[in-house]
C-alpha positions as a Python dict, from the first residue, in 0.01 Angstrom:
ca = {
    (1, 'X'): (0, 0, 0),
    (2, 'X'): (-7, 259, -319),
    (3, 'X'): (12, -63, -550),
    (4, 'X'): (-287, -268, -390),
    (5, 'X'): (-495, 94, -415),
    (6, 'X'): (-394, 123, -762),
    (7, 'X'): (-457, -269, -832),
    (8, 'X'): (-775, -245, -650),
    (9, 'X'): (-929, 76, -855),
    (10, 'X'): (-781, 62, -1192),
    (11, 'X'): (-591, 401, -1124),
    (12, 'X'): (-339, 283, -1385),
    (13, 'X'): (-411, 228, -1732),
    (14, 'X'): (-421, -142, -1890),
    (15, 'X'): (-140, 13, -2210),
    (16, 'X'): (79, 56, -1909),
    (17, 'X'): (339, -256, -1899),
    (18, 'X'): (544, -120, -1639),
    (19, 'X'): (273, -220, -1386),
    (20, 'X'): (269, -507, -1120),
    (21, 'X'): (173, -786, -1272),
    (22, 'X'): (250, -676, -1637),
    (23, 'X'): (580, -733, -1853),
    (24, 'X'): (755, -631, -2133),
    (25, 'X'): (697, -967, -2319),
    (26, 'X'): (291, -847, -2271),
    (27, 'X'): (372, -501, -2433),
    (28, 'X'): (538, -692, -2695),
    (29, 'X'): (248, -972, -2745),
    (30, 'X'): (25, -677, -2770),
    (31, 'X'): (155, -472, -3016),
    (32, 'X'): (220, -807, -3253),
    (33, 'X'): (-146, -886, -3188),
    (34, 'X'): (-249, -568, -3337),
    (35, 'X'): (-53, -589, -3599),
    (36, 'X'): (-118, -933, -3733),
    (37, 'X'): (-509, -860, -3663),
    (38, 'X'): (-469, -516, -3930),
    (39, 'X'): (-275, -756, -4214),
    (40, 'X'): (-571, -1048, -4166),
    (41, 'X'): (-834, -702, -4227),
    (42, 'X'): (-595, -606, -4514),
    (43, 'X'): (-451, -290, -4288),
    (44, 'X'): (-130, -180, -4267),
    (45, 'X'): (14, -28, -3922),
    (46, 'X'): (303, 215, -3822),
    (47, 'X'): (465, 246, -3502),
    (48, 'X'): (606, 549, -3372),
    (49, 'X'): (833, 536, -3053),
    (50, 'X'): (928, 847, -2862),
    (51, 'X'): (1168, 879, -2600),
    (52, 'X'): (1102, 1157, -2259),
    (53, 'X'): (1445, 1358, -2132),
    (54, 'X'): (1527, 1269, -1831),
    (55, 'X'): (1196, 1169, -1726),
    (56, 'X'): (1240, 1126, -1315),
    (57, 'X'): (1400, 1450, -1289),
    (58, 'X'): (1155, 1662, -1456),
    (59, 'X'): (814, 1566, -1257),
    (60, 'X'): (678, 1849, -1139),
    (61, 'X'): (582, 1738, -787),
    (62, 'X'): (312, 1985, -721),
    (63, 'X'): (128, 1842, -1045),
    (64, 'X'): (210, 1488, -943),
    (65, 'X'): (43, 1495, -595),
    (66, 'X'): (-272, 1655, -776),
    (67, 'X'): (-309, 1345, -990),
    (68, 'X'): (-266, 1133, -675),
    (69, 'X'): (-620, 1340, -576),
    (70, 'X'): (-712, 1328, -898),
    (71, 'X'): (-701, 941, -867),
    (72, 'X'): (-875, 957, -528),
    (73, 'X'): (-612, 823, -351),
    (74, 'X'): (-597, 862, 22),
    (75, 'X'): (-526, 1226, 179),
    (76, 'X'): (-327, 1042, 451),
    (77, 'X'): (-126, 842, 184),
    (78, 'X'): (-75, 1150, -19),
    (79, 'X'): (50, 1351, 265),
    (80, 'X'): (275, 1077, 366),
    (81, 'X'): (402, 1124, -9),
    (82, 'X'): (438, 1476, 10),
    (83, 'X'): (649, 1431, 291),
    (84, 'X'): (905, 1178, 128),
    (85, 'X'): (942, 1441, -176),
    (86, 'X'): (1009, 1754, 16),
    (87, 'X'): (1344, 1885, 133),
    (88, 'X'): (1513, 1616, 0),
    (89, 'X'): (1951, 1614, 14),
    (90, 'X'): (2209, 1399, -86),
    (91, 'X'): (2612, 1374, -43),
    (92, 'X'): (2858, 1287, -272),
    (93, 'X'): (3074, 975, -225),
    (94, 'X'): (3402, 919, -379),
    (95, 'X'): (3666, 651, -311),
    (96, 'X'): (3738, 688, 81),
    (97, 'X'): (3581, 1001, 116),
    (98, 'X'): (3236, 1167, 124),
    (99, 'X'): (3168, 1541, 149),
    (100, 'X'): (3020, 1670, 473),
    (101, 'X'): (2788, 1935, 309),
    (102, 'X'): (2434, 1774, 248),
    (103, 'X'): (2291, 1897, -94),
    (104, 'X'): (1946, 1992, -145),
    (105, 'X'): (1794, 1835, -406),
    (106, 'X'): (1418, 1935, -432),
    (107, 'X'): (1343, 1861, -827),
    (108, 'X'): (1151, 1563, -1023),
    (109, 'X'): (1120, 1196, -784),
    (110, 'X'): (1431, 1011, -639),
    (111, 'X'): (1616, 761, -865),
    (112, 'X'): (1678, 440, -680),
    (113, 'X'): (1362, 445, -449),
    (114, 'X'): (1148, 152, -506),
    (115, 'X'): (833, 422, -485),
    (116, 'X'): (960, 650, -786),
    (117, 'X'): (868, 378, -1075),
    (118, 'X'): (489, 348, -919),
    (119, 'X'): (485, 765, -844),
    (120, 'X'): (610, 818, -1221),
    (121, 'X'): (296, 592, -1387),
    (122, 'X'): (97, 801, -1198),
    (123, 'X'): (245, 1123, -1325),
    (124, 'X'): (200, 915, -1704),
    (125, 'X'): (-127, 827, -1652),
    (126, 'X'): (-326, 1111, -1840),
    (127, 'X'): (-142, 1156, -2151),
    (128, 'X'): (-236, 709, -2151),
    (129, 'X'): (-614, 821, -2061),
    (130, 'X'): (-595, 1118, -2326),
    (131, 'X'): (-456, 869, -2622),
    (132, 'X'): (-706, 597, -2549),
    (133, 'X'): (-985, 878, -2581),
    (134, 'X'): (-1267, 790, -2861),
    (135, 'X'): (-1204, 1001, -3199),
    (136, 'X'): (-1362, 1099, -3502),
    (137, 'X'): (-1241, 988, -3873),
    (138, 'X'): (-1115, 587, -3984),
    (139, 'X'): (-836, 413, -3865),
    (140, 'X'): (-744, 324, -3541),
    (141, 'X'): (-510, 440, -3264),
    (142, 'X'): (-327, 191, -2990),
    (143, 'X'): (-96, 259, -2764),
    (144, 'X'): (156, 96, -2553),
    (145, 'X'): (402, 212, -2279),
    (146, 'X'): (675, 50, -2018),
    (147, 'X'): (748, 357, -1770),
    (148, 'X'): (847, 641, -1983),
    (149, 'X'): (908, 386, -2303),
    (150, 'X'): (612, 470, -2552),
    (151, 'X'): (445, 341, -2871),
    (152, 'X'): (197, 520, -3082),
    (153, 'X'): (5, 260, -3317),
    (154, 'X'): (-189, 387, -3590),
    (155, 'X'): (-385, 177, -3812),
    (156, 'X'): (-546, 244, -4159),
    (157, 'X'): (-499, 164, -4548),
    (158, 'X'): (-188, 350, -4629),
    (159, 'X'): (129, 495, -4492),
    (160, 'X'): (4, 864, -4541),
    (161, 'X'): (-262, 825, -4352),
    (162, 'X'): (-89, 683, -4047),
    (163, 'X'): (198, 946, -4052),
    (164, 'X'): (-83, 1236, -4082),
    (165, 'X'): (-313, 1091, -3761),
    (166, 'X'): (64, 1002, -3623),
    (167, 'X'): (191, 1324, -3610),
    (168, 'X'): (-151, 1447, -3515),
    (169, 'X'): (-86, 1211, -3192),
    (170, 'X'): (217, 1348, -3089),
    (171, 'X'): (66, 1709, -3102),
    (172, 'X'): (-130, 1585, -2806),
    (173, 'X'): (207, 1416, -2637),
    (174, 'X'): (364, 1720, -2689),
    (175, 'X'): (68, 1930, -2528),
    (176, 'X'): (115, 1697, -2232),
    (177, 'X'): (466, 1713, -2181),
    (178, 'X'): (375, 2140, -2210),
    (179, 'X'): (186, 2089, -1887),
    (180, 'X'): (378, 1841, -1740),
    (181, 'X'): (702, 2015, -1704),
    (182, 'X'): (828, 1668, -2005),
    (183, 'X'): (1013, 1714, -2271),
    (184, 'X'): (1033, 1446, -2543),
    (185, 'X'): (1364, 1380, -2761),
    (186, 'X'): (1304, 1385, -3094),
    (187, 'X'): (1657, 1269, -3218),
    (188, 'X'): (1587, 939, -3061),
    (189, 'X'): (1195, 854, -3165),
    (190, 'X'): (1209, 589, -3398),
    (191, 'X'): (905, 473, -3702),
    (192, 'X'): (804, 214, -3905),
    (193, 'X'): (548, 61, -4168),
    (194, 'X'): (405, -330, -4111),
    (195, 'X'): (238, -441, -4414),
    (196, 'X'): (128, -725, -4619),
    (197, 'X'): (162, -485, -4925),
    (198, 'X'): (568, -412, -5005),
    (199, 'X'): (483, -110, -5144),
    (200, 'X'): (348, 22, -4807),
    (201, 'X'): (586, -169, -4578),
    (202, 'X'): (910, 1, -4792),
    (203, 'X'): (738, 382, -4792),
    (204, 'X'): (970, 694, -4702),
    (205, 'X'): (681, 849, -4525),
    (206, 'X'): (695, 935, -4156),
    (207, 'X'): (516, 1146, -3939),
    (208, 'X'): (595, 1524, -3988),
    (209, 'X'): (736, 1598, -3604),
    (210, 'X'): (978, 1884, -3542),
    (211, 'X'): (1317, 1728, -3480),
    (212, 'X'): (1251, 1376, -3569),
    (213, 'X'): (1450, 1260, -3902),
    (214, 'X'): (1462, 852, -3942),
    (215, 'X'): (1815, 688, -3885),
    (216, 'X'): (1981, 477, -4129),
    (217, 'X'): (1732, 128, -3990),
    (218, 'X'): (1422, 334, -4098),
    (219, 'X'): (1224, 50, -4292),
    (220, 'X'): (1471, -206, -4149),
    (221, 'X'): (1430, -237, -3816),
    (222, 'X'): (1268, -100, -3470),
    (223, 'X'): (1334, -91, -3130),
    (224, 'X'): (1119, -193, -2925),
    (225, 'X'): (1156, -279, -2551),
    (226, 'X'): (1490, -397, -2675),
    (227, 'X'): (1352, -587, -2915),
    (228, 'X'): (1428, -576, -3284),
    (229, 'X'): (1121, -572, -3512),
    (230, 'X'): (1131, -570, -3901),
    (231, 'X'): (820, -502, -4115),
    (232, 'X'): (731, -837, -4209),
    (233, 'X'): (791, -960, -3837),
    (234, 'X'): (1024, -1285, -3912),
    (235, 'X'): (1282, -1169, -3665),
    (236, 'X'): (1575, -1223, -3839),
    (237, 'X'): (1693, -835, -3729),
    (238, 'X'): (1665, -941, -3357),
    (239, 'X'): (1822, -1278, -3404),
    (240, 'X'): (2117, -1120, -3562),
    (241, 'X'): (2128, -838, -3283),
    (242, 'X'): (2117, -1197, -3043),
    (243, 'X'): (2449, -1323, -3244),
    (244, 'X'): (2634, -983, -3223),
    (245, 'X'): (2596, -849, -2911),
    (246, 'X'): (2556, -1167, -2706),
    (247, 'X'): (2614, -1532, -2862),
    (248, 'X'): (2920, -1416, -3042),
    (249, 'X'): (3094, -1265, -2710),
    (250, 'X'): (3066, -1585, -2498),
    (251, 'X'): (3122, -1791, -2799),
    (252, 'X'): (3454, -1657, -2807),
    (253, 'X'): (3505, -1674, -2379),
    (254, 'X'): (3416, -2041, -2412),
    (255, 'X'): (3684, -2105, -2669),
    (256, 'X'): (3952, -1955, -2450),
    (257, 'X'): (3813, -2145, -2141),
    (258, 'X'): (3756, -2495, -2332),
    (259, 'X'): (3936, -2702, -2586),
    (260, 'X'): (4040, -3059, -2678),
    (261, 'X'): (4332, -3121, -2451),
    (262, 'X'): (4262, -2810, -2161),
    (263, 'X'): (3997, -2692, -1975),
    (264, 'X'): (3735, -2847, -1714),
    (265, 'X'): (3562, -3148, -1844),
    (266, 'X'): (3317, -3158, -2127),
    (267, 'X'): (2963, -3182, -1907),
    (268, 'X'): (3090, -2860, -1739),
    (269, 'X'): (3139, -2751, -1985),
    (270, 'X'): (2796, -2819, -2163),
    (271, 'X'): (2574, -2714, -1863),
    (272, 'X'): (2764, -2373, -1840),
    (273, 'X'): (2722, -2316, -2208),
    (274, 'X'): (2325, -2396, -2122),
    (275, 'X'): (2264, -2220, -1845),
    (276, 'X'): (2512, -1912, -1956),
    (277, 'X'): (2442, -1882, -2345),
    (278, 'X'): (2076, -2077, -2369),
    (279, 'X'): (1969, -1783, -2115),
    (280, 'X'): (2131, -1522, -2317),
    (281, 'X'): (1920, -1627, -2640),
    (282, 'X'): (1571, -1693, -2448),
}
């Protein structure tokens, strides 16, 4: 029922992927988009991706259930929420055994519960409305988010620019996560330049942000949505990742399970490799 309100009034913003009806391969399209549509204008873009602590655990319910108002959503539905949140417990299970004492656990939204993921975009919502606001000076701001995944896309003439309005950005992330009980970790944000212009793509620039030095990959790859991106978008970084972490594996089980004179016969053999290795790589 929350969903079709939500669907029905727009109470979840369009940057949010993590919505019915939305993917990551949309958040992806879109942030590509955006950055082929700067290099046709001659623009260059940098992406900044933050990461929130323990997200679930850390909504402060009180403040979520004021945005469900906020949102206009139904006082019955709301109290009905209210209700699954409070005087929550759990048990601990162990092999044969579980403990007989019930532990309260009245912090943040339940992991596992199939309403948590819809409650938490909700609790997301206004820092999404707050970066899509209008604001003075050139360039351009975009955003893009999957649950508490999020991408900060600024878009100007140079790398200095972008890492000033950038860190400017996260000063209002920050703000949010102040009065949203959120705390973002630093140590795993991630940055990087796309240009047309190699002097721009390869800069050593990134936002000023307390905390955040760039890894090793700075300038060679970036994250996103599991995804590997590299500044002149060709994908070789994510093809490789492909290879290492997942061709290469069941390469190697099919070489123990098949060969010339053992093993199940060859069209087995070929429609496992298709449906187990072709899936792996699309």
């Amino acid at each position: 029922m929350l969903t079709a309100i939500a669907i029905k009034h727009n109470m979840i913003p369009e940057t949010q992927m993590a919505f019915a009806g939305r993917t990551t391969g949309d958040a992806l399209l879109y942030a590509e988009t955006i950055i082929h549509a700067a290099w046709f204008k001659r623009k260059m873009v940098t992406l900044l991706g933050l990461d929130m602590s323990k997200a679930y655990d850390r909504v402060n319910r009180t403040r979520l259930l004021q945005i469900l108002h906020e949102k206009s959503v139904p006082k019955g539905l709301i109290v009905l929420i209210r209700s699954f949140l409070s005087d929550r417990t759990t048990t601990i299970r162990m092999p044969g055994r579980s403990s007989k004492r019930r532990y309260a656990v009245n912090l943040g939204i339940p992991q596992g519960s199939p309403l948590s993921p819809l409650l938490f975009l909700f609790y997301t919502a206004p820092l999404l409305e707050k970066l899509a606001e209008p604001r003075n000076g050139k360039g351009s701001r975009f955003h893009v988010a999957f649950s508490d995944d999020l991408t900060i896309m600024e878009v100007s003439d140079t790398a200095v620019n972008n890492c000033i309005r950038l860190s400017a950005d996260y000063d209002i992330c920050e703000q949010w996560a102040k009065d949203h009980n959120m705390e973002f970790n630093t140590k795993k944000f991630d940055c990087m330049h796309f240009s047309t212009v190699p002097s721009e793509a390869n800069s050593r620039k990134y936002p000023v942000i307390p905390g955040f030095v760039p890894g090793d990959q700075f300038g060679v790859e970036f994250k996103f949505l599991g995804v590997m991106l590299d500044p002149k978008l060709n994908w070789g970084p994510h093809m490789a990742h492909i290879q290492q972490k997942k061709v290469a594996p069941l390469t190697r089980t099919f070489k123990r399970l098949f060969g010339p004179k053992f093993g199940p016969p060859m069209e087995v053999g070929t429609q496992l490799y298709r449906s187990v290795v072709f899936s792996a790589v699309t």
